[in-house]
VOMI-461203 format. One line per 2 residues: number of its first residue (from 1); their letters; for each residue x, y, z of C-alpha. Coordinates in nm, 4 decimals. Example, Ala and Ser with C-alpha at 12.3 -4.5 7.8 and 13.67 -1.06 7.14 Angstrom:
# VOMI-461203
1> AS> 1.2300:-0.4500:0.7800 | 1.3670:-0.1060:0.7140
END
This chain:
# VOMI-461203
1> XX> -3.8798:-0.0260:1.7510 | -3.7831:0.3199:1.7780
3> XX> -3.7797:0.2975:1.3585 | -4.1408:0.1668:1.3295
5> XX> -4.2446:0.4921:1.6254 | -4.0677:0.7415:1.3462
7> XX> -4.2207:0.5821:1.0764 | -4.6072:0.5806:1.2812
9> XX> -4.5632:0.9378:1.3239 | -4.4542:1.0165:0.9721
11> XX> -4.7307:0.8202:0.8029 | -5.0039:1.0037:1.0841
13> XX> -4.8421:1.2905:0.9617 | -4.8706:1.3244:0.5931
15> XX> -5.2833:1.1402:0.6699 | -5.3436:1.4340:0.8485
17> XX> -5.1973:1.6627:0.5394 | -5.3724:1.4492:0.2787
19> XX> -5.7157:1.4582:0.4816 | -5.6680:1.8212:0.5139
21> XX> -5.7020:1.8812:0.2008 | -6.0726:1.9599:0.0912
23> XX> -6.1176:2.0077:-0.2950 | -6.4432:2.1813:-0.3600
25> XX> -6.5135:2.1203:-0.7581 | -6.6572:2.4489:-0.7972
27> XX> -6.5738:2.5665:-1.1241 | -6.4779:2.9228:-0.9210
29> XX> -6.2823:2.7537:-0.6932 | -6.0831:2.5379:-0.9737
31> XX> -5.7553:2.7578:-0.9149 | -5.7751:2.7514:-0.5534
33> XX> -5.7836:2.3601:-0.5804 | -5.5436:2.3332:-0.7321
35> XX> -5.3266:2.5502:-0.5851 | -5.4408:2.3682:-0.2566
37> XX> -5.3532:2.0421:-0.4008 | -4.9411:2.1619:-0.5185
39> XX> -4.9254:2.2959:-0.1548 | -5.0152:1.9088:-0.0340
41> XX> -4.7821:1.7615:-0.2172 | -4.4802:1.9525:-0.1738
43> XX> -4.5583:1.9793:0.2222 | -4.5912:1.5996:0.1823
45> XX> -4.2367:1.5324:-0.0236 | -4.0201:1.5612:0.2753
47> XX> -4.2268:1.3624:0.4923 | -4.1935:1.0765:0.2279
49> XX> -3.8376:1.1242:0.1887 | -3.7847:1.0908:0.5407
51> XX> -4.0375:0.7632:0.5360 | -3.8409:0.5757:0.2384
53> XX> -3.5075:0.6504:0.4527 | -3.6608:0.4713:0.7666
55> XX> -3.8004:0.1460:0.5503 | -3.4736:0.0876:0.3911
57> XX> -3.3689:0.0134:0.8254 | -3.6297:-0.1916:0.8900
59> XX> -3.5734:-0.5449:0.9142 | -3.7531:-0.8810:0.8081
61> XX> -3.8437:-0.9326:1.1798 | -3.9812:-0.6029:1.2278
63> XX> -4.2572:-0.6198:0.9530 | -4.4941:-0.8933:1.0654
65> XX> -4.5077:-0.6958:1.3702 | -4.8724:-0.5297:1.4933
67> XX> -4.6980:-0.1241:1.4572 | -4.5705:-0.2185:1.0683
69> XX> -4.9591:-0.3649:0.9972 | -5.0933:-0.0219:1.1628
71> XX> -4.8420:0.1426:0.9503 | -4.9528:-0.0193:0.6428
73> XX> -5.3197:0.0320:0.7272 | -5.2445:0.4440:0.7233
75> XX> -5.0192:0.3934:0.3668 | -5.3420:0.2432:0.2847
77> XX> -5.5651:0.5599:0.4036 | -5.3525:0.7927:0.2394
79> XX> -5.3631:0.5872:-0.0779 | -5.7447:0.5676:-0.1113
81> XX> -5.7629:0.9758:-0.0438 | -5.4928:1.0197:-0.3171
83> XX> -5.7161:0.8125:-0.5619 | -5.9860:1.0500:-0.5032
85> XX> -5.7449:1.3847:-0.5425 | -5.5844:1.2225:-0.8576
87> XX> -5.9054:1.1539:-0.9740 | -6.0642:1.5082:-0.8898
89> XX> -5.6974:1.5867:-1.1418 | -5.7449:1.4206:-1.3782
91> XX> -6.1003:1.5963:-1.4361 | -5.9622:1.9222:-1.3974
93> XX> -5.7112:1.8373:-1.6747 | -5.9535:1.6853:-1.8805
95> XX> -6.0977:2.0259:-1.8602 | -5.8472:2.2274:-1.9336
97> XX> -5.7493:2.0361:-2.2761 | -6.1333:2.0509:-2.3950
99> XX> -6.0322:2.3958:-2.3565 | -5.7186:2.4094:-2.5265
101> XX> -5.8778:2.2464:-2.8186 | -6.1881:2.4911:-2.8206
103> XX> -5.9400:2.7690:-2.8312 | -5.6747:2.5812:-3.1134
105> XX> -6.0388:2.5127:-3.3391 | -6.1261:2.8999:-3.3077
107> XX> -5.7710:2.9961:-3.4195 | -5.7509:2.7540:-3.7027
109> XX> -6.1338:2.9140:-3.7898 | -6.0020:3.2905:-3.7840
111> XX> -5.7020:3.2427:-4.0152 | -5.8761:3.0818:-4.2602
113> XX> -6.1319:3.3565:-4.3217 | -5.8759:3.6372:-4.2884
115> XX> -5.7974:3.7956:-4.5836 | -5.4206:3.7431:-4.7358
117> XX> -5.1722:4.0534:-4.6819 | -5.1170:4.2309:-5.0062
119> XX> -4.7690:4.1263:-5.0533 | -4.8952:3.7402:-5.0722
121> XX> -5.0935:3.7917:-5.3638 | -5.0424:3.8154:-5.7468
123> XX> -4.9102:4.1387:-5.8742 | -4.9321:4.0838:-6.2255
125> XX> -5.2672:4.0666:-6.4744 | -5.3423:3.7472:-6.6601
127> XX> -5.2676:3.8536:-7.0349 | -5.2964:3.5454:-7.2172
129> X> -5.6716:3.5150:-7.3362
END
């Protein structure tokens, strides 16, 4: 029992870091997100580290108990709130590779109307008509 009581605590735990974060959407704010969002996850790593340790001691007996269901409930929590981040992600990413391509297009449109350097060009005269 004193496994599932570790295990309550460390799921509570990383809820209350996942709920924590609050990701705006503001296209000023984008950095800030997602700077917000690394800080979550790497505060949350240990926490899961420590949580995988603890399930790999818990025995068949153990999980059809109440505390495992309540533990499986918050798993649950944190995994709806994580859709939401990833999703929130995935549109900032989606963002930034529109970008990337908008830049990539402009630099494919400058080289081909620059001029060619003067040592790429013909130096000799056409003296056959």
């Amino acid at each position: 029992m004193e496994t599932l009581k570790q295990a309550k605590e460390l799921t509570d735990k990383i809820l209350a870091i996942t709920q924590a974060l609050i990701l705006t959407g503001d296209g000023e704010q984008e950095e800030a997100d997602i700077a917000a969002y690394v800080q979550m996850v790497e505060e949350r790593e240990s926490l899961i580290s420590k949580l995988l340790e603890l399930k790999q001691s818990i025995s068949d007996e153990v999980i059809s108990s109440e505390e495992f269901a309540s533990i499986i409930q918050t798993i649950g929590s944190i995994a709806e709130l994580d859709e939401g981040h990833l999703d929130f992600m995935e549109n900032v990413r989606d963002a930034v590779m529109g970008a990337l391509r908008k830049v990539k297009q402009g630099q494919k449109i400058h080289k081909g109307y620059q001029a060619l350097p003067p040592d790429t060009t013909s130096h000799r005269f056409d003296t056959k008509h």
